[in-house]
C-alpha positions as CSV (number, residue, x, y, z in Angstrom):
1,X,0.0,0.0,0.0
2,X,1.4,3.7,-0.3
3,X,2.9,5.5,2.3
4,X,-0.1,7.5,2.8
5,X,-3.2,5.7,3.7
6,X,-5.9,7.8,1.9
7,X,-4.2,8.9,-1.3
8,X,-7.0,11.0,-3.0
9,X,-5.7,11.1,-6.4
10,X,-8.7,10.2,-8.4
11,X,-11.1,12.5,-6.3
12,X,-8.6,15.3,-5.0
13,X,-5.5,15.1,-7.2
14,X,-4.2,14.1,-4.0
15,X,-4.0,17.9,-3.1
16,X,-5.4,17.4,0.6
17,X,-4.3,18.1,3.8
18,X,-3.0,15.1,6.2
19,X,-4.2,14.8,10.0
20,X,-0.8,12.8,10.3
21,X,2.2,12.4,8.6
22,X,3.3,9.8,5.8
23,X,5.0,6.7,6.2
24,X,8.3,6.2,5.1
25,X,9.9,2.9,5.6
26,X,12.2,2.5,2.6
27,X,13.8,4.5,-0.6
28,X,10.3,2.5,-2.3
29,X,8.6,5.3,0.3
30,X,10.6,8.5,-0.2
31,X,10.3,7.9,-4.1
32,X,6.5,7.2,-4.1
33,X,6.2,10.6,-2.1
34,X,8.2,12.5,-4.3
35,X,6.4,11.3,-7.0
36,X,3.0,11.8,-5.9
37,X,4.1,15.6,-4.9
38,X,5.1,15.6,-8.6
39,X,1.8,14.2,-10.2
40,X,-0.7,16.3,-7.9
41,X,1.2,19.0,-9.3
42,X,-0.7,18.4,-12.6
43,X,-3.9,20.1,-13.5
44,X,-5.6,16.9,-14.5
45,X,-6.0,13.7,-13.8
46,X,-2.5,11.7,-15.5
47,X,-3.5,7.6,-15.3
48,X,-0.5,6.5,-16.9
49,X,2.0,8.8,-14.3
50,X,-0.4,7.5,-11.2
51,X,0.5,4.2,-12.5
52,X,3.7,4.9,-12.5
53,X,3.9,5.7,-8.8
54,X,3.5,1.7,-7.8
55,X,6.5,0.5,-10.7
56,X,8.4,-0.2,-7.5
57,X,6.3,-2.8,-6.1
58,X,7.4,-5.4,-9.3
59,X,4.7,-7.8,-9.6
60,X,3.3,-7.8,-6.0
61,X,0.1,-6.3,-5.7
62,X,-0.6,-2.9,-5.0
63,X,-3.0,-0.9,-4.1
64,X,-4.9,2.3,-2.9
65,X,-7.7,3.2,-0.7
66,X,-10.2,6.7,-0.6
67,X,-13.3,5.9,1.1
68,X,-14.2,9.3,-1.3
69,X,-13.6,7.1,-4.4
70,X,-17.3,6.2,-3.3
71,X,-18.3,9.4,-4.7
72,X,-16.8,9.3,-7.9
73,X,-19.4,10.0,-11.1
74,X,-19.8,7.9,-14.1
75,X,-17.1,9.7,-16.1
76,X,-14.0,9.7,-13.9
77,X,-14.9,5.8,-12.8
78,X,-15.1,5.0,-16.6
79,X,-11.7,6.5,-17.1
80,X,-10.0,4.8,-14.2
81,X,-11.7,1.3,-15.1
82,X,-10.5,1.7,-18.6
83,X,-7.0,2.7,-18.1
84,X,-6.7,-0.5,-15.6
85,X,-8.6,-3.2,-17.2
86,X,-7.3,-5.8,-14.4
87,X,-8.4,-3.6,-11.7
88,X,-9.9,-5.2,-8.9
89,X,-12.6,-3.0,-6.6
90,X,-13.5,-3.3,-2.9
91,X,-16.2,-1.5,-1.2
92,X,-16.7,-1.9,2.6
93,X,-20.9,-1.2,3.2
94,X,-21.6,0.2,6.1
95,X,-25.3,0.9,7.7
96,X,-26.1,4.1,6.6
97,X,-27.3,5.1,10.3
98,X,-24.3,4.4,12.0
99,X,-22.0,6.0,8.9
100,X,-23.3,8.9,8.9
101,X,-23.0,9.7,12.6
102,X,-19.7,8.4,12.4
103,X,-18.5,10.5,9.7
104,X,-20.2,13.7,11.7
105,X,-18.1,12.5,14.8
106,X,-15.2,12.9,13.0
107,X,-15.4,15.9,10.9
108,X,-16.3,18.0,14.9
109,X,-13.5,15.6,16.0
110,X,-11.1,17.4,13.6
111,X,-13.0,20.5,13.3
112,X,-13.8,20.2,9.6
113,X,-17.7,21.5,11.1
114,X,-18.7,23.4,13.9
115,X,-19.8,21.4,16.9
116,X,-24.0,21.5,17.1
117,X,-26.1,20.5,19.3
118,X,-26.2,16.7,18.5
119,X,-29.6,16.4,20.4
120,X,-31.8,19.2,17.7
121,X,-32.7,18.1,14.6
122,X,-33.0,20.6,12.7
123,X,-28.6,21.1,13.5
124,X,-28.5,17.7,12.9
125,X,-30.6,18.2,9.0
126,X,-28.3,20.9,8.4
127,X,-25.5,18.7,8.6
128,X,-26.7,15.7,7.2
129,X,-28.2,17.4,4.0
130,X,-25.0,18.3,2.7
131,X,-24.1,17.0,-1.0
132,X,-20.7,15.7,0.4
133,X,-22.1,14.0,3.1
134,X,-25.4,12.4,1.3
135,X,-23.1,11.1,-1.5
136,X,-21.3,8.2,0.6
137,X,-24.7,7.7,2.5
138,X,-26.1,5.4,-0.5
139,X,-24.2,2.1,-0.6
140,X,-26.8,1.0,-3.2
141,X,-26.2,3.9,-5.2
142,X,-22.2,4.0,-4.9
143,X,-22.4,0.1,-6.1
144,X,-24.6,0.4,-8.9
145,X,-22.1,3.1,-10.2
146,X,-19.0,0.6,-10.2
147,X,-21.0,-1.9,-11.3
148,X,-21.7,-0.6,-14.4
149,X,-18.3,-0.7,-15.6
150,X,-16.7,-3.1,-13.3
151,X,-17.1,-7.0,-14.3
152,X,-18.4,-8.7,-11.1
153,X,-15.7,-10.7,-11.3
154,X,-13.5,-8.1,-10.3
155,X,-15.4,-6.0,-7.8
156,X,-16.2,-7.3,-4.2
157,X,-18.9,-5.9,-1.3
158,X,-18.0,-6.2,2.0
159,X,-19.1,-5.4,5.1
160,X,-18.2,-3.0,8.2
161,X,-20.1,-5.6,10.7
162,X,-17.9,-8.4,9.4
163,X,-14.6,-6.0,10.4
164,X,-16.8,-5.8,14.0
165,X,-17.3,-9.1,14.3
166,X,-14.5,-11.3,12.3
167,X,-11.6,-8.7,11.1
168,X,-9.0,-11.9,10.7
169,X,-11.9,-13.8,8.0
170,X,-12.8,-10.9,6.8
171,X,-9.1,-10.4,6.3
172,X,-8.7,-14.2,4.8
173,X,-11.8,-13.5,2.3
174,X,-10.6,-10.3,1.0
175,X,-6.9,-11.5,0.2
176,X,-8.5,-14.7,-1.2
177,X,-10.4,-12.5,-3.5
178,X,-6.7,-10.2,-4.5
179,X,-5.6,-14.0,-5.3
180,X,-2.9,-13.5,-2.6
181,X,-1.7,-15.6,0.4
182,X,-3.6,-15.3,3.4
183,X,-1.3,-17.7,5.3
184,X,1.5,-16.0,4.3
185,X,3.2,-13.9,7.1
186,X,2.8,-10.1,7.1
187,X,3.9,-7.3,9.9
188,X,1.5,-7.4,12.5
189,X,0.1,-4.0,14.0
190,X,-1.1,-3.4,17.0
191,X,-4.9,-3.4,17.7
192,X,-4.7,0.5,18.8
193,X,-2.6,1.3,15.5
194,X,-5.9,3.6,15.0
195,X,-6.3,6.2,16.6
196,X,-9.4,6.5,15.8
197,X,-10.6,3.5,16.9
198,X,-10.7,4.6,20.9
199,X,-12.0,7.8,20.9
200,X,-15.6,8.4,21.1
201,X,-18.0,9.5,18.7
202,X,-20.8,12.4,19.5
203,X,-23.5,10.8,21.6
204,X,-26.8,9.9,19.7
205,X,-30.2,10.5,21.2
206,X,-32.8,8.1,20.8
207,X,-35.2,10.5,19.1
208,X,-32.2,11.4,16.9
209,X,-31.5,7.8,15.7
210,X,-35.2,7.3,15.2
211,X,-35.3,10.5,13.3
212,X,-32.1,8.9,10.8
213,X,-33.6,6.2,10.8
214,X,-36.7,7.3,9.0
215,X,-34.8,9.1,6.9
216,X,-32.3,6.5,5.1
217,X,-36.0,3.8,5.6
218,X,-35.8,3.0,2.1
219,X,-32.4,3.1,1.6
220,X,-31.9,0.3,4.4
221,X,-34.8,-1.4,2.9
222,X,-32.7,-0.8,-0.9
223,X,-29.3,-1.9,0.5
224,X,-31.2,-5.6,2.8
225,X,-32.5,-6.3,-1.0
226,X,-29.7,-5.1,-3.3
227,X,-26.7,-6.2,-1.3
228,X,-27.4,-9.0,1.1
229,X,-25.3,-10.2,3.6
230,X,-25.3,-8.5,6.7
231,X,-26.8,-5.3,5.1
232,X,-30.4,-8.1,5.3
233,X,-30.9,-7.1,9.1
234,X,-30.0,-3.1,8.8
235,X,-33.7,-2.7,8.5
236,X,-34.3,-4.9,11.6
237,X,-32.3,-2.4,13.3
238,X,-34.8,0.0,13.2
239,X,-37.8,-1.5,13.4
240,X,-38.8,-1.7,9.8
């Protein structure tokens, strides 16, 4: 993977700010961030230099994660598809409920929003109703726009309740899916490598879930009939 976790190339250029800084093991690191200073540089989007950044890493497999690549429209996921024909797509569903409120926990975490008062809904709405936020609140949505140019084959949902409950099979499944060893020894990292992970998001009232709830109803009720698996008792959740 690069040294930067969330690379943003195909969404931001990469031109974003970092909470943290990059990793850099190995001269493979220090060139890949050179070279990625270099591309986002660019005014447009340059496929065959992006590609370019992962030449170091031979034939082992590479790869890059941006939970905004969710968002991308028809024409930029039709470019990328096309320029990597063996491209293989993972998108980890989460219940839109708990995503959203997640995603509002963070942005006051790192005071990307005001704080509000998490207990009004109208602050709440106001929030909520932005175009940024509603466009990785549709799982259904965000899959039917890979699918349409991804062969299933080659593009895999799974599921933030499987990384709850299971994160080592969910971990086999997904590496049996890249074609690559799970048994194979890798670094381990430490369960509080996130940090994240411990800190705890903004509090959500009852009448506050109830309210999202009702809001993303036919959604859930979409994503129980459009992408099964755990996503089958979202609705259940809620009392629908």
């Amino acid at each position: 993977m690069p040294p930067i976790k969330e690379l943003h190339y195909f969404d931001q250029l990469s031109r974003v700010q970092r909470a943290s800084p990059s990793r850099c093991r190995d001269e493979r690191d220090l060139r890949f961030l050179e070279n990625i200073k270099s591309l986002s540089g660019k005014p447009d989007m340059d496929l065959e230099h992006y590609a370019r950044l992962f030449e170091p890493k031979g034939s082992l497999l590479s790869g890059d994660i941006s939970p905004n690549y969710s968002t991308l429209n028809n024409k930029v996921i039709r470019q990328v598809v096309g320029y990597f024909p063996n491209l293989k797509v993972i998108f980890l569903a989460r219940d839109p409920v708990e995503r959203v409120w997640s995603h509002l926990s963070m942005e006051v975490r790192y005071r990307q929003i005001e704080p509000f008062d998490v207990t009004d809904i109208d602050q709440v709405n106001r929030n909520v109703l932005r175009r940024g936020m509603l466009l990785r609140s549709y799982p259904s949505a965000v899959v039917a726009r890979w699918k349409r140019y991804v062969h299933p084959e080659r593009f895999r949902i799974y599921f933030f309740d499987d990384l709850q409950r299971n994160p080592a099979e969910l971990r086999r499944s997904i590496l049996h899916f890249l074609r690559a060893d799970p048994d194979k020894p890798s670094r381990r990292v430490a369960a509080d490598c996130n940090s994240w992970a411990g800190v705890e998001k903004l509090p959500l009232a009852d009448k506050v879930r109830s309210h999202l709830a009702q809001f993303f109803k036919k959604e859930l009720k979409t994503c129980a009939a459009r992408l099964g698996g755990p996503a089958r008792d979202w609705p259940a959740r809620y009392g629908f």
